[in-house]
TIDREN-919950 format. One record per residue: residue in one letter; chain; x, z, y of N, C-alpha, C in turn. Coordinates in steps of 0.1 Angstrom, whole numbers, plus 5000, padded with zeros to 4 digits. Atoms other than C-alpha are relative to their C-alpha. Last residue first. Layout:
! TIDREN-919950
> a, A, X, Z, Y, X, Z, Y, X, Z, Y
...
END
This chain:
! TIDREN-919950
> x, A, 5015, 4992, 5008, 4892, 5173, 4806, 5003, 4994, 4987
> x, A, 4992, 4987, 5009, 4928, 5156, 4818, 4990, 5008, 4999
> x, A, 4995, 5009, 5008, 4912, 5121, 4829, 5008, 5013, 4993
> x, A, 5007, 5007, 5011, 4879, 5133, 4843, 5015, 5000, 4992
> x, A, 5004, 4992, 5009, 4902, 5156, 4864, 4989, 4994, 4986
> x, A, 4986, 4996, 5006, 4927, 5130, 4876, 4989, 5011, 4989
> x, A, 4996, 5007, 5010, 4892, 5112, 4884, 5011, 5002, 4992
> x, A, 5009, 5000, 5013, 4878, 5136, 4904, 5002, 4994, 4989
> x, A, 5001, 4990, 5003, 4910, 5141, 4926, 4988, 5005, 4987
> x, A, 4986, 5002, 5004, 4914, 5105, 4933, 4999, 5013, 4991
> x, A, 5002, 5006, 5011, 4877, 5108, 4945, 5010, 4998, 4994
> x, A, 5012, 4990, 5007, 4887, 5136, 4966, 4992, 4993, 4986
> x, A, 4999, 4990, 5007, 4914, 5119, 4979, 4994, 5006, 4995
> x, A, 4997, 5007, 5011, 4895, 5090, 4989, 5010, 5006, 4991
> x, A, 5004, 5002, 5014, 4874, 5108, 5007, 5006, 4992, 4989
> x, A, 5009, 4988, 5011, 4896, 5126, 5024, 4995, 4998, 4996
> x, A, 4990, 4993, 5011, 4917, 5094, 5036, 4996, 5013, 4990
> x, A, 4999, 5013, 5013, 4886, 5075, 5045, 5007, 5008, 4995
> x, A, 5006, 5000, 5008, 4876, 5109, 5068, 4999, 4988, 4991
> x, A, 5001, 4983, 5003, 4904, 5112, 5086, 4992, 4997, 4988
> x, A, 4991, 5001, 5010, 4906, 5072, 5090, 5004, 5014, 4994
> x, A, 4999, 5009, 5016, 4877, 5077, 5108, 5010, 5000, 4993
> x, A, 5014, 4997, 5009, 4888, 5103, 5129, 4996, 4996, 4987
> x, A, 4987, 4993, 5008, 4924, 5085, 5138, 4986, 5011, 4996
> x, A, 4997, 5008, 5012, 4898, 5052, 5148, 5007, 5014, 4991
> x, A, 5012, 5004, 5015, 4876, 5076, 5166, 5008, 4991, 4993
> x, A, 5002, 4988, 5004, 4905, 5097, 5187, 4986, 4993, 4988
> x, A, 4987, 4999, 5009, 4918, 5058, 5198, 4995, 5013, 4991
> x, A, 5004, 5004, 5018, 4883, 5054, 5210, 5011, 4999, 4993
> x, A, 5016, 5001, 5007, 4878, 5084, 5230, 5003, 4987, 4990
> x, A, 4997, 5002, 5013, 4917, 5084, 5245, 4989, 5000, 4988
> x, A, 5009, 5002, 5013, 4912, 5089, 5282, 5000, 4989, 4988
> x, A, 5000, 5012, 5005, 4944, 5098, 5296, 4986, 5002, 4993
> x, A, 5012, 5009, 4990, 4941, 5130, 5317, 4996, 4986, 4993
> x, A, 4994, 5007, 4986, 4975, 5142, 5305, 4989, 4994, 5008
> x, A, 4997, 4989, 4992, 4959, 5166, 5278, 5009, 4997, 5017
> x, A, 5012, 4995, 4996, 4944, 5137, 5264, 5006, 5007, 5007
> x, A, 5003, 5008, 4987, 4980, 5120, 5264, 4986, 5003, 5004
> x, A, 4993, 5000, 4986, 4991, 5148, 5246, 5000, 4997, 5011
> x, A, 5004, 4986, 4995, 4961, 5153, 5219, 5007, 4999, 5014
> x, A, 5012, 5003, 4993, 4964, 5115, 5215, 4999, 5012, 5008
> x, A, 4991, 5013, 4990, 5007, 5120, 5201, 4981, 4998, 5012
> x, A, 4988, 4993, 4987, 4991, 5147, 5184, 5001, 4993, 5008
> x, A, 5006, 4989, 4996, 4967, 5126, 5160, 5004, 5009, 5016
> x, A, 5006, 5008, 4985, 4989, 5099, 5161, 4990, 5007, 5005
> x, A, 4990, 5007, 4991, 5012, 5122, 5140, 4992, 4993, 5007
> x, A, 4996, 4984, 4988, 4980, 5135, 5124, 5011, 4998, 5011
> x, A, 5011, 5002, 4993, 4974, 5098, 5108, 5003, 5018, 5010
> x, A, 4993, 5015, 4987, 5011, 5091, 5099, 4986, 5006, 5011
> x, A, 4990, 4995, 4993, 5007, 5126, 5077, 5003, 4993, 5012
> x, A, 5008, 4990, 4994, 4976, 5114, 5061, 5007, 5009, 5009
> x, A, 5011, 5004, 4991, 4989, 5084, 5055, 4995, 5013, 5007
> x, A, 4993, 5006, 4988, 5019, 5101, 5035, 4990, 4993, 5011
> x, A, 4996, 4988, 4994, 4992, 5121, 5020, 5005, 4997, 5010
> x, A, 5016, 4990, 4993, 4972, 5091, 5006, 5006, 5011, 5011
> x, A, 5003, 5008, 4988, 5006, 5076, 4992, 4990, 5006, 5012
> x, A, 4985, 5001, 4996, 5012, 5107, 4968, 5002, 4992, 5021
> x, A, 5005, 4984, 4995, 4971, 5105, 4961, 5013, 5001, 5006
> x, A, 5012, 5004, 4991, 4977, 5067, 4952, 5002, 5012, 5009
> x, A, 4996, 5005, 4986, 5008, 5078, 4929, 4997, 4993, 5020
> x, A, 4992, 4991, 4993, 4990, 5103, 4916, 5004, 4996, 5006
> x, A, 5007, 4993, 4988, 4964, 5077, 4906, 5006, 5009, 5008
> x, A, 5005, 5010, 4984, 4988, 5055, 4893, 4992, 5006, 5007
> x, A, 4988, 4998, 4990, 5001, 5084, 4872, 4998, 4993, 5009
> x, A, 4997, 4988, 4989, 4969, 5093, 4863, 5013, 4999, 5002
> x, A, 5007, 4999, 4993, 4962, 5058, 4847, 5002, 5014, 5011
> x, A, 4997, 5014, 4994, 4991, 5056, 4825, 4989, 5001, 5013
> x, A, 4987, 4994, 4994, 4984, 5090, 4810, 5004, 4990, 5011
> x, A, 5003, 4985, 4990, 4947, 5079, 4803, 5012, 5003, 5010
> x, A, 5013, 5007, 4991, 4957, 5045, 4784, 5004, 5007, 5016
> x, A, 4991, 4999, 4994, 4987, 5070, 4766, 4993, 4984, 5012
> x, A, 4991, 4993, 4993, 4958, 5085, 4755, 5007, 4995, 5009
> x, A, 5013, 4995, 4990, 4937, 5056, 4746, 5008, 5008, 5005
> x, A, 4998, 5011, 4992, 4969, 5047, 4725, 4991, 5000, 5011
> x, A, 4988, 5001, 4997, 4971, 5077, 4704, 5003, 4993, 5011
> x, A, 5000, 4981, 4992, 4937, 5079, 4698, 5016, 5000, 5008
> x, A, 5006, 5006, 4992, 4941, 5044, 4680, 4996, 5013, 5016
> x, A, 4992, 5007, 4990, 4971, 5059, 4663, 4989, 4994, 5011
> x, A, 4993, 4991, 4990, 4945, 5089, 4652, 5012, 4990, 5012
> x, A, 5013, 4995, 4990, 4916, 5062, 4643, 5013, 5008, 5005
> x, A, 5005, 5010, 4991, 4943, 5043, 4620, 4995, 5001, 5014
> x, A, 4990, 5001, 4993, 4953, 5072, 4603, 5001, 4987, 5015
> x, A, 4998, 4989, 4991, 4924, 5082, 4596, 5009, 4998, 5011
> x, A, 5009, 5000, 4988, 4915, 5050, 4582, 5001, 5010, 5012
> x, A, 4996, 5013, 4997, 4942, 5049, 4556, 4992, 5002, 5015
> x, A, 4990, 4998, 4989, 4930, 5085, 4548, 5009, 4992, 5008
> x, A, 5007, 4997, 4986, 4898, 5068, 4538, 5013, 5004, 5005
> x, A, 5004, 5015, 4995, 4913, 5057, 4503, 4994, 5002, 5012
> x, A, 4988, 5008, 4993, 4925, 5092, 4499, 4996, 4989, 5003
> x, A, 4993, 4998, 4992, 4889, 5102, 4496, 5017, 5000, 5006
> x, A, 5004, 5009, 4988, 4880, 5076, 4475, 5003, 5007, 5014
> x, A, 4997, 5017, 4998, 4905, 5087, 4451, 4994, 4996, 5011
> x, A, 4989, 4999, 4994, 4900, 5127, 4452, 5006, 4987, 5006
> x, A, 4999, 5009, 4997, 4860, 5127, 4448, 5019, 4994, 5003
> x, A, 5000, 5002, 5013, 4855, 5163, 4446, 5001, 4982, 4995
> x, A, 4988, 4992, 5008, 4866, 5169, 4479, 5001, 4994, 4985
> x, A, 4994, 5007, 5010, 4842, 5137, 4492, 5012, 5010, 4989
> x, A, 5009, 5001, 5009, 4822, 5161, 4510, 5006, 4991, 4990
> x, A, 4999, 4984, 5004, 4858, 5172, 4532, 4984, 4994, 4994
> x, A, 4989, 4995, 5008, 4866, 5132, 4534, 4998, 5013, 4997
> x, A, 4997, 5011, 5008, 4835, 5120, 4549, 5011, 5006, 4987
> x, A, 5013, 4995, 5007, 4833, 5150, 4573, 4999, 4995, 4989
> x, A, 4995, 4986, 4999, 4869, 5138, 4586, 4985, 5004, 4989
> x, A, 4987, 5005, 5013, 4860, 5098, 4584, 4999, 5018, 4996
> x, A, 5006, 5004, 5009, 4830, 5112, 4610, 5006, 4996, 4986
> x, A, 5008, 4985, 5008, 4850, 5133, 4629, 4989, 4997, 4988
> x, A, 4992, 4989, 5007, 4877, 5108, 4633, 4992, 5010, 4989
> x, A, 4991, 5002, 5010, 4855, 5083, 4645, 5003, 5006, 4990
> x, A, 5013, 5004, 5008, 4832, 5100, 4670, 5009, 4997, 4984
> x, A, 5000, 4983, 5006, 4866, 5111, 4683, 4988, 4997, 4991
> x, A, 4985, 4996, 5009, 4876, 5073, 4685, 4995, 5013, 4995
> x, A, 5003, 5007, 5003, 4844, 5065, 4706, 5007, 5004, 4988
> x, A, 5012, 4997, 5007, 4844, 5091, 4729, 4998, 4992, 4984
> x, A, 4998, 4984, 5007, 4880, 5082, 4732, 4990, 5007, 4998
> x, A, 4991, 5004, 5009, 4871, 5047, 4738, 5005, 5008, 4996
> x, A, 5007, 5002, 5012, 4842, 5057, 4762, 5010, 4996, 4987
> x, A, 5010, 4993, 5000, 4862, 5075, 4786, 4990, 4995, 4984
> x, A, 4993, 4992, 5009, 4890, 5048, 4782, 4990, 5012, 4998
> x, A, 4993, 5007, 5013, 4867, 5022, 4796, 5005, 5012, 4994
> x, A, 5012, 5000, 5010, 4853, 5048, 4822, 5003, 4993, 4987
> x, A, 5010, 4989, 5006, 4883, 5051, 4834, 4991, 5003, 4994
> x, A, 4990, 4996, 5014, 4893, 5019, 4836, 4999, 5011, 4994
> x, A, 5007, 5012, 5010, 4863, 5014, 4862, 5008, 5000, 4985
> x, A, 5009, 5001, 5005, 4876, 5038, 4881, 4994, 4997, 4991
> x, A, 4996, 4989, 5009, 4906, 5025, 4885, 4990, 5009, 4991
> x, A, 4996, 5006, 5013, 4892, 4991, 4895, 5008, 5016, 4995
> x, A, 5008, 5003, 5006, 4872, 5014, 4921, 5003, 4995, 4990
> x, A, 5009, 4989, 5008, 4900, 5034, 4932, 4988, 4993, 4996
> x, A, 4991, 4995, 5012, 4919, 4998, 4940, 4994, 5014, 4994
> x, A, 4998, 5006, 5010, 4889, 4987, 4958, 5009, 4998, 4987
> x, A, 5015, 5002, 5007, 4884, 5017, 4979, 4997, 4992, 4992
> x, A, 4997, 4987, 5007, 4924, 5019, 4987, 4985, 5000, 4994
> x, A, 4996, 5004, 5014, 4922, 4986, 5003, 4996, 5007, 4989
> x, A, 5011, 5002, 5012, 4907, 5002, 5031, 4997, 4989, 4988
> x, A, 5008, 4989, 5006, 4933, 5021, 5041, 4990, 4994, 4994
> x, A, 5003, 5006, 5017, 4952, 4988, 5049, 4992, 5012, 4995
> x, A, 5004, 5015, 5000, 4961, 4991, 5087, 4992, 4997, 4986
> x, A, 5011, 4997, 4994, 4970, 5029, 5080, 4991, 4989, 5000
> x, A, 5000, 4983, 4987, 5002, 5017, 5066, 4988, 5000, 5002
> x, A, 4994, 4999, 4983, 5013, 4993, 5037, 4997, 5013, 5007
> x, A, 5008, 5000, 4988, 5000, 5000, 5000, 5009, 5000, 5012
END
């Protein structure tokens, strides 16, 4: 991402993130379903020793597939951290101009619409932290 100029990129890249999210969301729903079902399968099959090894093939399958969704997830919250990382630094440029308005208000300057772009961009950057912040937590629940 660039500088302040671009903030509202950041709502179409947290949406394709999003969006992956849910993908892996359901594919670890999906996988656990899996497991637990092979799993149940295999403990009524006790008496049964053959066919339940013959599923352990499958187990194994469903855990590497688990495996991979995971490292899906992991992959995903590091891009999002690095979003939230970026997000900050903005959020640091945006107070810096912040101040810099406060001064020249305090000089008599009037600064009303400079004080609404560094506003708005207040409130893009917090919400887009905050959805950044819901999504790290979908993705480590």
């Amino acid at each position: 991402m660039a500088g302040l100029e671009n903030l509202e990129d950041y709502e179409h890249d947290i949406e394709s993130v999003e969006t992956d999210v849910e993908e892996t969301d359901e594919k670890l729903e999906n996988v656990n379903e899996r497991l637990n079902n092979l799993e149940n399968a295999i403990s009524q099959l006790s008496g049964d020793k053959e066919v339940a090894q013959s599923l352990e093939s499958n187990v194994e399958e469903a855990k590497e597939t688990k495996e991979q969704v995971e490292a899906e997830r992991e992959a995903l919250a590091s891009q999002l951290e690095g979003m939230e990382n970026e997000l900050e630094g903005l959020s640091q440029e945006n107070d810096e101009s912040a101040a810099v308005l406060g001064e020249l208000e305090s000089a008599g300057e009037d600064v009303g619409d400079a004080r609404s772009i560094v506003d708005e961009r207040r409130g893009q950057i917090e919400a887009h932290k905050s959805r950044i912040a819901e999504l790290l937590n979908r993705l480590r629940s």
